[in-house]
VOPAGU-2260 file (C-alpha; in pm, 1 decimal, decimal comma):
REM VOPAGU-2260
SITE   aa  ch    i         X         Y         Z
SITE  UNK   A    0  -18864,3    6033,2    3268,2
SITE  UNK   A    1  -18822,9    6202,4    2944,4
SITE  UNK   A    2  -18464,2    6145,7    2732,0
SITE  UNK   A    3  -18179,4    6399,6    2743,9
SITE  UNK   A    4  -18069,8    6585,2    2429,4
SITE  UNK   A    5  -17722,6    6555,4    2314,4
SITE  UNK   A    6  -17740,6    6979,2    2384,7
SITE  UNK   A    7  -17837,1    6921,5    2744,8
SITE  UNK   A    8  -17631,3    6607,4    2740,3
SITE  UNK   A    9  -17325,7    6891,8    2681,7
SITE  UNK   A   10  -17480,4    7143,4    2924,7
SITE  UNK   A   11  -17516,3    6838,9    3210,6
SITE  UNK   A   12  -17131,4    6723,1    3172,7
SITE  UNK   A   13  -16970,9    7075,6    3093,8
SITE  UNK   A   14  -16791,3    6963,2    2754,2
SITE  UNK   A   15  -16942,8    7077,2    2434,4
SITE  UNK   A   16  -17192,3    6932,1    2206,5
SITE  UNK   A   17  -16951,5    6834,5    1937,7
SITE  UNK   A   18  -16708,1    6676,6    2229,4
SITE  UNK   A   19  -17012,6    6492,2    2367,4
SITE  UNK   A   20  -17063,6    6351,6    1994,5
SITE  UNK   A   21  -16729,9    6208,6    1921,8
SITE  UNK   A   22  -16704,9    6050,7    2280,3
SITE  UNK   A   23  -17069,2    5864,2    2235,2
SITE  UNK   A   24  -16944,5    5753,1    1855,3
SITE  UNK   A   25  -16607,5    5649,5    1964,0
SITE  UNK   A   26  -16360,6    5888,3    1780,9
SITE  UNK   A   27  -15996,7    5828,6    1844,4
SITE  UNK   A   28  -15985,4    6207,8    1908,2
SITE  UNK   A   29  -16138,7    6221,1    2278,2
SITE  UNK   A   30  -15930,1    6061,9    2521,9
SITE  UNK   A   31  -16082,4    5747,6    2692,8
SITE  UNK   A   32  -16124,9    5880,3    2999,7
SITE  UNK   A   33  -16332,7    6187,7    2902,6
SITE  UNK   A   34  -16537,0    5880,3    2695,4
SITE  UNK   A   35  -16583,3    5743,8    2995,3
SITE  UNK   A   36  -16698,4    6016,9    3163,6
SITE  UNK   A   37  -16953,3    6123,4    2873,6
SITE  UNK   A   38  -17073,7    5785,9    2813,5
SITE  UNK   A   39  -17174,6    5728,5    3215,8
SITE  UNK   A   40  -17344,5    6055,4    3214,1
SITE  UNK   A   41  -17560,5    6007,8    2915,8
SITE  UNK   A   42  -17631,1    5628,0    3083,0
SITE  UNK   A   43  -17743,3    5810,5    3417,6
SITE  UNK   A   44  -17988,6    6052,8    3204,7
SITE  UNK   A   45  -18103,8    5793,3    2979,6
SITE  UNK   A   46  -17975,2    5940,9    2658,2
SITE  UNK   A   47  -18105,3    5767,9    2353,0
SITE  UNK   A   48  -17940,6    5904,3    1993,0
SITE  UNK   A   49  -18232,3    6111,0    1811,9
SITE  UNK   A   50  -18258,2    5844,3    1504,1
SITE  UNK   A   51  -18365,8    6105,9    1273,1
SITE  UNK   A   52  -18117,6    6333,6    1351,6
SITE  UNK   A   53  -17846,0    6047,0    1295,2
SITE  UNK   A   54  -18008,8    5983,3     948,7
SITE  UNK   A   55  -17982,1    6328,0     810,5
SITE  UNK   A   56  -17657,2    6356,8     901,4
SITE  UNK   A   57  -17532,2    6019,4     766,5
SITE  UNK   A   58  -17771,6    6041,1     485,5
SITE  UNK   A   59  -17908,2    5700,0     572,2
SITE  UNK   A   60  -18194,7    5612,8     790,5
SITE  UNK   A   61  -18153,6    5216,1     796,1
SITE  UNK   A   62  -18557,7    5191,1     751,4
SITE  UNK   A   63  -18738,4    5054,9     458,3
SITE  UNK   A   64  -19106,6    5073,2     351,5
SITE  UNK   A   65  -19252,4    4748,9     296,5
SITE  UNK   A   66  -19553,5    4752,4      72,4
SITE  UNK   A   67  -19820,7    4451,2      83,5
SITE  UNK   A   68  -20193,1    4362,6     -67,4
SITE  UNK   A   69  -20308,3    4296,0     313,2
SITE  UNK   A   70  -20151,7    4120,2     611,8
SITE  UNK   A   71  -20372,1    3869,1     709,9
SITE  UNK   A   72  -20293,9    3560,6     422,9
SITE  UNK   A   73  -20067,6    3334,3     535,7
SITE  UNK   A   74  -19875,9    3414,4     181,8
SITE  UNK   A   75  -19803,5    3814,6     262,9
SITE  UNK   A   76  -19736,0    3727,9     617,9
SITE  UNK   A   77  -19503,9    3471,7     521,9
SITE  UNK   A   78  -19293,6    3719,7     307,2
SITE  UNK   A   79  -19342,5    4029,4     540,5
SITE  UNK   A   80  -19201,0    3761,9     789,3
SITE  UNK   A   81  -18878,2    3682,3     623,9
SITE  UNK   A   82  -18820,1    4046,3     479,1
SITE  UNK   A   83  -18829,0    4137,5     848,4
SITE  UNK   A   84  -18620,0    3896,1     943,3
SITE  UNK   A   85  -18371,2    3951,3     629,7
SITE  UNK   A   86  -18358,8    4336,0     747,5
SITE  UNK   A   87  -18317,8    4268,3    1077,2
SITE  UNK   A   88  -18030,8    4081,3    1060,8
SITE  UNK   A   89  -17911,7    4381,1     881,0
SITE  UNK   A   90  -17963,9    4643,7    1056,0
SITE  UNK   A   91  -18276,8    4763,8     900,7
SITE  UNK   A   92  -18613,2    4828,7    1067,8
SITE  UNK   A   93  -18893,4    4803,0     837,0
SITE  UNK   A   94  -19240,1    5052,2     762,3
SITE  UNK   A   95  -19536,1    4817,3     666,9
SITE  UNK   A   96  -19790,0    4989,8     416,6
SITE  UNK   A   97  -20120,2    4774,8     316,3
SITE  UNK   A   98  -20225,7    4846,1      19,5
SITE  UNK   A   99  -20566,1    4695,0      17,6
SITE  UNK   A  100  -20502,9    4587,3    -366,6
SITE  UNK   A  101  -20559,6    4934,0    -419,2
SITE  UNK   A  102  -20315,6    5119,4    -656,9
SITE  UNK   A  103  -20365,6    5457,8    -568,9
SITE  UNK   A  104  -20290,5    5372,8    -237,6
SITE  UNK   A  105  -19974,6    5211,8    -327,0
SITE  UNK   A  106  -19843,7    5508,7    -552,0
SITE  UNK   A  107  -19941,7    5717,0    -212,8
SITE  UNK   A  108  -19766,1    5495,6      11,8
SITE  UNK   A  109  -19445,1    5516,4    -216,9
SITE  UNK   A  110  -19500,6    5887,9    -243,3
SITE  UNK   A  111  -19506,5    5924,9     124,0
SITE  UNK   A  112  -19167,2    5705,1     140,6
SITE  UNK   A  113  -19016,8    5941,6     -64,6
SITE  UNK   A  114  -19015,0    6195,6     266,6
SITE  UNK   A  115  -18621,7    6074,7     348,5
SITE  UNK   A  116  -18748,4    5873,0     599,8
SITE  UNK   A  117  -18647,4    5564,2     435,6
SITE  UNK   A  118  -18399,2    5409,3     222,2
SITE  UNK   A  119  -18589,7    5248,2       7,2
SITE  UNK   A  120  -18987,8    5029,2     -58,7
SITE  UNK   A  121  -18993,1    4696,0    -153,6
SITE  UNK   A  122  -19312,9    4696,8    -330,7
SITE  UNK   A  123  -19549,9    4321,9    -362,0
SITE  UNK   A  124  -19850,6    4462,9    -618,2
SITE  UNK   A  125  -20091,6    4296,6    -782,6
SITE  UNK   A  126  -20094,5    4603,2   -1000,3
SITE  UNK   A  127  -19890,8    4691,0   -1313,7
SITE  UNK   A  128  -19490,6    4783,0   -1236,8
SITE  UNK   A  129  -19484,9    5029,0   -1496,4
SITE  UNK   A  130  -19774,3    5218,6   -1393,6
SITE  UNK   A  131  -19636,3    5303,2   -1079,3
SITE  UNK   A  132  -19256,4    5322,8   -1154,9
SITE  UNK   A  133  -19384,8    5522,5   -1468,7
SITE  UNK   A  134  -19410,9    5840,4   -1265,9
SITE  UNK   A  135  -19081,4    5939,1   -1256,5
SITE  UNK   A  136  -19148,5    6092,8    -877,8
SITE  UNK   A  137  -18924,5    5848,7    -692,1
SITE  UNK   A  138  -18648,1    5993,2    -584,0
SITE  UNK   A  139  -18522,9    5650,0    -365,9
SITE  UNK   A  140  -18516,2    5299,6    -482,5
SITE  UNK   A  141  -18862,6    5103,6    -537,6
SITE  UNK   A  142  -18787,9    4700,1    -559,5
SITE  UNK   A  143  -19109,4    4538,5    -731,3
SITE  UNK   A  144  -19205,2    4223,5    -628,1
SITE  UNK   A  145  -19475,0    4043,7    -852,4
SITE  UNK   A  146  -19462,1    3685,9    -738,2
SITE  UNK   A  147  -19818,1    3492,6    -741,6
SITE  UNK   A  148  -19939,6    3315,8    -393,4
SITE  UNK   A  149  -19913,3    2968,2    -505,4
SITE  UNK   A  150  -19525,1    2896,7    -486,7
SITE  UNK   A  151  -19413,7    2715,7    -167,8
SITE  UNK   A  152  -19307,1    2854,2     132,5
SITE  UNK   A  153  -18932,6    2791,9      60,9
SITE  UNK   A  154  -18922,1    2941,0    -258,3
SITE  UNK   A  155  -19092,2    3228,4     -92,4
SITE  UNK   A  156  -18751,7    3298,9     128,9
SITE  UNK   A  157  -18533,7    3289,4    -132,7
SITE  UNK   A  158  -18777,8    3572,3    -279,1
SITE  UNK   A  159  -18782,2    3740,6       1,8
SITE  UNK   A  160  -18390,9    3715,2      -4,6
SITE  UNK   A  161  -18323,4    3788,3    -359,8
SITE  UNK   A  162  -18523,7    4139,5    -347,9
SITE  UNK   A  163  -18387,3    4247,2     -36,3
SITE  UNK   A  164  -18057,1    4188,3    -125,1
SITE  UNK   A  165  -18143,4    4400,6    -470,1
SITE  UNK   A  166  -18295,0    4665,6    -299,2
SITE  UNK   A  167  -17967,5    4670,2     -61,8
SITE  UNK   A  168  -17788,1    4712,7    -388,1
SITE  UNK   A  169  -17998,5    4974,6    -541,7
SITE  UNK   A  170  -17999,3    5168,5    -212,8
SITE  UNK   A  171  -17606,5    5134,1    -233,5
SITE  UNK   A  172  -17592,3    5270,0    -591,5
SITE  UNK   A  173  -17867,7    5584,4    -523,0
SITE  UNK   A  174  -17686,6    5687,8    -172,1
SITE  UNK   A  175  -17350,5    5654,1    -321,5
């Protein structure tokens, strides 16, 4: 069964699309019991908010790109693993881009981030930072990570930590 547009949504329970809206986000405006009455309607057909749609309106998508070397060392892994984790528990679903070492393919990975379809790339190179954040094309934040494979797994989280929590801010400062 295919997933009900908030248009149809307003078709299938007779109020309009901007009514439908405010009762599935909760505004004070609609009265509870056409809420209600929305809300058990888009539950029958399945409705599920169109995520892109949410982010250009709000101007935020809650996604980041995550940029690695490769995936399969226990060192990457280990950081992908708590970034996910870290973005998770706020809200944040996360892109994975491997790079292959390759720095063309990281400068086209951060190029294709720079769509609107994220927030912001958190970046772990083994490439120059200024090469890449030399280009002047990024028009969201880019959090560079240059950290080298031999520092213990705890120290690795509170890397993985610290640079989310910058990128956070950075993504703060560029939306606001």
């Amino acid at each position: 069964m295919s997933t009900i547009t908030l248009k149809e949504l307003s078709l299938v329970s007779g109020y309009s699309v901007s009514t439908v809206s405010k009762a599935l986000n909760n505004k004070s405006d609609i009265s509870k019991n056409t809420r209600e009455v929305i809300k058990t309607i888009a539950n029958k057909y399945n409705y599920i908010p169109n995520n892109s749609a949410v982010a250009l309106r709000k101007k935020k998508t809650k996604v980041i790109s995550v940029i690695v070397p490769q995936v399969n060392t226990s060192f990457y892994s280990c950081f992908l693993f708590n970034i996910e984790k870290i973005a998770y528990s706020r809200g944040y679903r996360v892109i994975l881009f491997q790079s292959l070492q390759d720095a063309s393919r990281e400068k086209e990975f951060i190029n294709s981030s720079n769509d609107g379809s994220v927030d912001g790339v958190i970046i772990i190179s083994c490439s120059n930072e200024l090469n890449i954040a030399s280009e002047g094309k990024n028009i969201l934040p880019v959090e560079y990570v240059k950290i080298n494979d031999i520092i213990s797994e705890a120290q690795l989280k509170k890397e993985s930590i610290m640079h989310f929590s910058n990128l956070l801010r950075r993504i703060t400062k560029f939306k606001s």
